[in-house]
TIDREN-812519 format. One record per residue (C-alpha): residue number from 1; residue in three letters; y, x, z. Coordinates in steps of 0.25 Angstrom, whole numbers. Layout:
<pts>
NUM  ALA  Y  X  Z
...
</pts>
This chain:
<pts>
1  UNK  -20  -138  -26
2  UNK  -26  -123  -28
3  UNK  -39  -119  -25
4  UNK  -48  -108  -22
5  UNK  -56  -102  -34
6  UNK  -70  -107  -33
7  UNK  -82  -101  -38
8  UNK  -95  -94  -33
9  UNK  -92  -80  -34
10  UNK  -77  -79  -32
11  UNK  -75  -92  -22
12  UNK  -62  -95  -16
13  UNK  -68  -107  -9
14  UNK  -76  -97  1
15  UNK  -63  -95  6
16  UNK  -54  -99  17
17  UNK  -44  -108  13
18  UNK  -33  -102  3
19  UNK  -23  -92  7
20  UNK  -8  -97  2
21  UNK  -10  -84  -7
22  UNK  -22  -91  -13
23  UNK  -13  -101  -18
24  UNK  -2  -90  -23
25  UNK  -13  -83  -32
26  UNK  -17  -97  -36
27  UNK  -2  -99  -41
28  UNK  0  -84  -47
29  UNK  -12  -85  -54
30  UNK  -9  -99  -60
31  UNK  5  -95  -64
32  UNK  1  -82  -72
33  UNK  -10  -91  -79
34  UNK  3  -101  -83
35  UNK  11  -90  -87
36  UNK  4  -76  -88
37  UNK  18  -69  -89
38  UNK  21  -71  -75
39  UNK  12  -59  -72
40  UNK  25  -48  -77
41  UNK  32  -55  -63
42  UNK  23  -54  -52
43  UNK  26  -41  -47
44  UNK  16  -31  -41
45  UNK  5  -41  -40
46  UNK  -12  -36  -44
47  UNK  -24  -43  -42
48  UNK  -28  -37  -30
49  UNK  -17  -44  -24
50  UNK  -24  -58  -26
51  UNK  -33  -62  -13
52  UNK  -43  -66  -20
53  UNK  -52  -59  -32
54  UNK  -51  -69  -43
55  UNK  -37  -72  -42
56  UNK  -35  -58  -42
57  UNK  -43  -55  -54
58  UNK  -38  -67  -61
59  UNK  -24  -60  -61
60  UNK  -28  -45  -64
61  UNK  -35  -53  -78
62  UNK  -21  -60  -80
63  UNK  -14  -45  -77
64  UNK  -24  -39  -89
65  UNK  -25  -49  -100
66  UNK  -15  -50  -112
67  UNK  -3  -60  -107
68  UNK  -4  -71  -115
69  UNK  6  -77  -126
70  UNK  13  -88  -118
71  UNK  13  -97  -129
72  UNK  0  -95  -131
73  UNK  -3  -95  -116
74  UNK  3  -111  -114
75  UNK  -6  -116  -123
76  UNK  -20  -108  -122
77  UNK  -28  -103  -110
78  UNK  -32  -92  -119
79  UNK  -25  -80  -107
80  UNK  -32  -90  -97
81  UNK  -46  -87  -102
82  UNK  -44  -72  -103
83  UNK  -38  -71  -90
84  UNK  -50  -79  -87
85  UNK  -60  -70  -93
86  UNK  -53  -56  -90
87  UNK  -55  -61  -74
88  UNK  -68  -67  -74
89  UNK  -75  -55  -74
90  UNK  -70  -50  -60
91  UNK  -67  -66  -54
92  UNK  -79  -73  -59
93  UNK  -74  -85  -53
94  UNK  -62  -89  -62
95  UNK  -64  -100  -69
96  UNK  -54  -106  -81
97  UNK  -51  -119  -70
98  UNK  -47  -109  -60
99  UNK  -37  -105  -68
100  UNK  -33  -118  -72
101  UNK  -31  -120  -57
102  UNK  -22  -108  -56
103  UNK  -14  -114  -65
104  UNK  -13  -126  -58
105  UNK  -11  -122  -46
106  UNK  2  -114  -49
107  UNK  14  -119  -44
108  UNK  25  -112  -51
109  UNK  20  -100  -62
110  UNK  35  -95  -61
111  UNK  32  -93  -46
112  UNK  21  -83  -50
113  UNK  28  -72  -45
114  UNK  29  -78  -30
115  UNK  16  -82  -30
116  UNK  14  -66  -33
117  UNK  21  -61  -22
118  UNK  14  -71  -14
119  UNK  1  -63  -18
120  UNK  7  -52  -15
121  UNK  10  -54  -2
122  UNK  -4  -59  3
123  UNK  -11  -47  -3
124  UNK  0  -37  6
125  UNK  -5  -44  17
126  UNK  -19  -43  14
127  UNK  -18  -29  11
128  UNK  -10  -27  24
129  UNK  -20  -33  31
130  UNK  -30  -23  25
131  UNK  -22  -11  30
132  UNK  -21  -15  43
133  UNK  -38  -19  44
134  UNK  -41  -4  39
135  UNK  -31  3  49
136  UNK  -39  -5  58
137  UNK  -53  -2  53
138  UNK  -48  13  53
139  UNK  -43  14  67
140  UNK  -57  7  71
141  UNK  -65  15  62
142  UNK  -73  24  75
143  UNK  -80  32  62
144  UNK  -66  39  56
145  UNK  -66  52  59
146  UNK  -51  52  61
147  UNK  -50  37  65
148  UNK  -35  41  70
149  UNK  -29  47  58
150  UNK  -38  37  48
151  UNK  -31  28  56
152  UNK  -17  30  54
153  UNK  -19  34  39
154  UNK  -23  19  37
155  UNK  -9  16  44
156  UNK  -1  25  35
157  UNK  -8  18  24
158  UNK  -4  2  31
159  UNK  8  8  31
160  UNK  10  12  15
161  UNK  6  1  13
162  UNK  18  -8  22
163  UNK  28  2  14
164  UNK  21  -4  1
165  UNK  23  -18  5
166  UNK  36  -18  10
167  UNK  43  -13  -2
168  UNK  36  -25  -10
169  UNK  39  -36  1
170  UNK  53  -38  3
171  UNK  59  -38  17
172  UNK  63  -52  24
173  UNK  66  -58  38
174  UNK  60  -61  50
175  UNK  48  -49  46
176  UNK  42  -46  57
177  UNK  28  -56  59
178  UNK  26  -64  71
179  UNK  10  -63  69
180  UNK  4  -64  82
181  UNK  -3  -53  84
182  UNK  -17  -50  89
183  UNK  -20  -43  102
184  UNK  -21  -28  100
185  UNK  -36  -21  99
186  UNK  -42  -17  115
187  UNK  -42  -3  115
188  UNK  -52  7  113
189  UNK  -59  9  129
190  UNK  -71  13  125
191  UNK  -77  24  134
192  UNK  -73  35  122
193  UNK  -58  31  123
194  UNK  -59  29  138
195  UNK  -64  44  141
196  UNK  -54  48  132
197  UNK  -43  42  140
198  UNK  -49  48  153
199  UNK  -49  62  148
200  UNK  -37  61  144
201  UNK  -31  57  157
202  UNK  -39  67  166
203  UNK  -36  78  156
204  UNK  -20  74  156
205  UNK  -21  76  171
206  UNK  -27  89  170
207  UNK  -18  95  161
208  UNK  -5  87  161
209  UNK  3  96  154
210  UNK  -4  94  142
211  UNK  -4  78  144
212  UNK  12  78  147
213  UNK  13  84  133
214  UNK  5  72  127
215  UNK  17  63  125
216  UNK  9  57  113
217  UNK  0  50  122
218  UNK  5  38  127
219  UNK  -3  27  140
220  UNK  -4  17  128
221  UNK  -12  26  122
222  UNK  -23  23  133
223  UNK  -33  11  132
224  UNK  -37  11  146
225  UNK  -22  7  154
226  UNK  -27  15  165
227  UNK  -28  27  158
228  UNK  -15  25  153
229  UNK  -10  25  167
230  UNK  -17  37  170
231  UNK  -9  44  156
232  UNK  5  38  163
233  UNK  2  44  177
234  UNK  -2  59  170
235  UNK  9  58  162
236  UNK  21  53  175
237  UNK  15  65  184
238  UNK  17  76  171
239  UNK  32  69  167
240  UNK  34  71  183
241  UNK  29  85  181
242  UNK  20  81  194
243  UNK  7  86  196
244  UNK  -4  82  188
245  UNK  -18  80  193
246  UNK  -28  69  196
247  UNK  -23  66  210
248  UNK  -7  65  204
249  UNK  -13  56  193
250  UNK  -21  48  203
251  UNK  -9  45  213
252  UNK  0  43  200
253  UNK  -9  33  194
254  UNK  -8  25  208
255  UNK  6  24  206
256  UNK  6  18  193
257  UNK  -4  7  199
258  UNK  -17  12  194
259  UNK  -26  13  206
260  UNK  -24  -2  209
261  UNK  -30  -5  195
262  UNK  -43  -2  203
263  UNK  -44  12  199
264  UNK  -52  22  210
265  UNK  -43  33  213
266  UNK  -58  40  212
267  UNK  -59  37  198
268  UNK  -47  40  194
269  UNK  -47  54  201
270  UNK  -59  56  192
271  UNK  -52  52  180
272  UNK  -43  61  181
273  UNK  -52  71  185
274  UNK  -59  74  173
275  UNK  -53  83  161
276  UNK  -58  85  150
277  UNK  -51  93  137
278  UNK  -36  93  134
279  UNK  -27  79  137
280  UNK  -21  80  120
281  UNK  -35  78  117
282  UNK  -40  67  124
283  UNK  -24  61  122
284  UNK  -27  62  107
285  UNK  -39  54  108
286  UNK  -32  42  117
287  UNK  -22  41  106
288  UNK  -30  41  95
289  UNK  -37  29  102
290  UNK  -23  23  104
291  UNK  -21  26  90
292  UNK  -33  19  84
293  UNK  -29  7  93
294  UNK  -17  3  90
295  UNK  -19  5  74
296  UNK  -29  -6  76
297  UNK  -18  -16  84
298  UNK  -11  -11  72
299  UNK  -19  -16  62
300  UNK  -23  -28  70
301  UNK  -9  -33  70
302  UNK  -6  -29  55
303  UNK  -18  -39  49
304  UNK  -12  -48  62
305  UNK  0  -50  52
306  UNK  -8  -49  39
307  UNK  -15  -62  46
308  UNK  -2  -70  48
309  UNK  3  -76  35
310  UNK  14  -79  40
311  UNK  20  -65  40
312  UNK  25  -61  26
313  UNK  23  -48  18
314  UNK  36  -42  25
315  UNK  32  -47  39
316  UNK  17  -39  36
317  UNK  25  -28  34
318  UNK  34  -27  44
319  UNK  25  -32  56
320  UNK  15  -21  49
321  UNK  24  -9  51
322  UNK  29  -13  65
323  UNK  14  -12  68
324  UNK  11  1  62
325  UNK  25  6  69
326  UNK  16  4  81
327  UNK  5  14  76
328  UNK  15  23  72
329  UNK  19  27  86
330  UNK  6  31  90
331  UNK  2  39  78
332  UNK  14  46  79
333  UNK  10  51  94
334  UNK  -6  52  88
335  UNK  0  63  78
336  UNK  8  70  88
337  UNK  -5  71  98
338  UNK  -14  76  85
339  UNK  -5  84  79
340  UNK  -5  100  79
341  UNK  8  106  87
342  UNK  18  110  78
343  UNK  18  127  78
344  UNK  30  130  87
345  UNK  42  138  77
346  UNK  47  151  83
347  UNK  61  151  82
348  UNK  66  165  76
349  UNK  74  173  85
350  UNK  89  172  83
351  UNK  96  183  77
352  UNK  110  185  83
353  UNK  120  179  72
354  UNK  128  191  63
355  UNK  144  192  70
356  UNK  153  184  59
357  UNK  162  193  51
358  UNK  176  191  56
359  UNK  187  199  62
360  UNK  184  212  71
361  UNK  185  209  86
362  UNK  196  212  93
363  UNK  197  223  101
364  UNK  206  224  114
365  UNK  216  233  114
366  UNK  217  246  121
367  UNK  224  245  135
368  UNK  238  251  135
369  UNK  239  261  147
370  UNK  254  259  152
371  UNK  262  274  157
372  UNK  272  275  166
</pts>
């Protein structure tokens, strides 16, 4: 039965119980250590793709010394010992029964390049999982400068990196995960992101001709479901083309239910009733917010499907770019809220169009005086 690597400063034992891919470097290894030539079929395999350092490192000293002779290799351990050597520096732990072990434990050597792919695999979901944990990291990081656009570079890069796999995992049935996922991350309320909303609101309904022309601005965007009303009723009263002021937003927002929610009219009144700035700019700052959020429910699900093992490298991709798909939406309304207005082209004037050559025009004859 294969077993961890044990020693003192490179311990396999301190570990969880093995991973299958444990067992698939365990049988990669041993196989090339039968039959060194095995290493020309493995495909685009490295030693960073091994999960642990030793195993890794026993396969870049494989991938550096001279092939053996294979006559010589059946009956002397003479490639072992340098392989041994060449690695020892950077794996302390390998020992010459660890090996022996690998050797062992190896099912099949002509199998080596499944065992490959295997390895392969585990380390484009790890990798994965990465990606998804820094797009996280960076819309949660409150110290970027430029949080928002940090963010959705680290999305562009998720995304190379899913165009990379797909063209090394082959396409199959039944793609899409059934990973369970985890709720989505609460939004943002605090105090900063509430103010925003509520100059937002007030500022819409001061000047609504500038909020009716913010169509990227969506009620999801909100955190606070009441503000998100508030957005609906400003928005219904300007598609109306009916007046627009705190009262109209008041007795709109009574319709939709609001007031029963045990919201004072009072309060509301004062809500509304406070301006401050331009609606674009607060409208900016409530989607950025909305941005951020769902880059991290993004991310979460992404290293959700990382987590299963059950889903294979195809169904990591696919579940992966139907989440991002989700993101892309958003961005696409963030860039058109952020963006400088395209300069207006002034059409040049029309010049009459030149008459066609042809035929002179007719003219009428001249009238015929009758004499009697």
């Amino acid at each position: 039965m294969p077993h961890p690597l044990s020693n003192e400063n490179d311990n396999l034992d301190d570990a969880p119980p093995p991973a299958p891919v444990h067992y698939a470097e365990q049988a990669l290894l041993g196989a090339l250590l039968l039959d060194p030539h095995h290493l020309n079929e493995l495909g685009p395999i490295d030693p960073g793709h091994f999960s642990h350092h030793a195993h890794g490192e026993l396969f870049r000293a494989m991938r550096t010394v001279p092939a053996p002779d294979a006559e010589q290799h059946r009956t002397s351990p003479a490639w072992l010992n340098t392989v041994l050597e060449a690695a020892r520096p950077y794996a302390p732990g390998l020992t010459v029964s660890y090996l022996h072990l690998l050797i062992q434990v190896c099912p099949w050597p002509q199998h080596a390049a499944a065992y490959a792919r295997m390895i392969h695999a585990d380390h484009a979901r790890r990798s994965l999982r990465l990606h998804a944990e820094r797009l996280a990291q960076t819309a949660m990081d409150t110290t970027l400068p430029h949080r928002a656009k940090d963010t959705i570079r680290q999305a562009d890069a998720l995304t190379r990196f899913l165009d990379d796999l797909s063209g090394r995992f082959a396409p199959h049935a039944g793609s899409v995960p059934r990973t369970a996922l985890p709720a989505a991350p609460a939004r943002d309320t605090s105090e900063d992101a509430l103010d925003e909303e509520r100059l937002l609101i007030a500022t819409a309904t001061a000047h609504p001709s500038q909020a009716g022309q913010m169509r990227w601005l969506v009620p999801e965007d909100f955190a606070l479901p009441v503000h998100a009303t508030l957005w609906r009723c400003v928005a219904a009263l300007s598609h109306r083309g009916d007046p627009v002021d705190p009262i109209t937003v008041l007795w709109e927002a009574q319709h939709r239910g609001l007031l029963v929610q045990g919201i004072a009219p009072a309060d509301l009144l004062a809500l509304l009733s406070t301006p401050a700035g331009s609606p674009e700019h607060w409208g900016e700052k409530v989607l950025e917010r909305a941005l951020l959020s769902r880059a991290q429910s993004i991310a979460i699900s992404i290293a959700a499907f990382t987590d299963d093992p059950a889903n294979s490298p195809h169904q990591l991709i696919t579940g992966s770019r139907r989440a991002l798909a989700d993101l892309t939406a958003v961005r696409s309304r963030w860039h058109q809220a952020t963006s400088p207005p395209a300069p207006r082209t002034v059409r040049p004037a029309r010049t009459p169009a030149a008459p066609r050559a042809g035929p002179a025009p007719r003219t009428a004859p001249p009238p015929v005086r009758v004499t009697r």
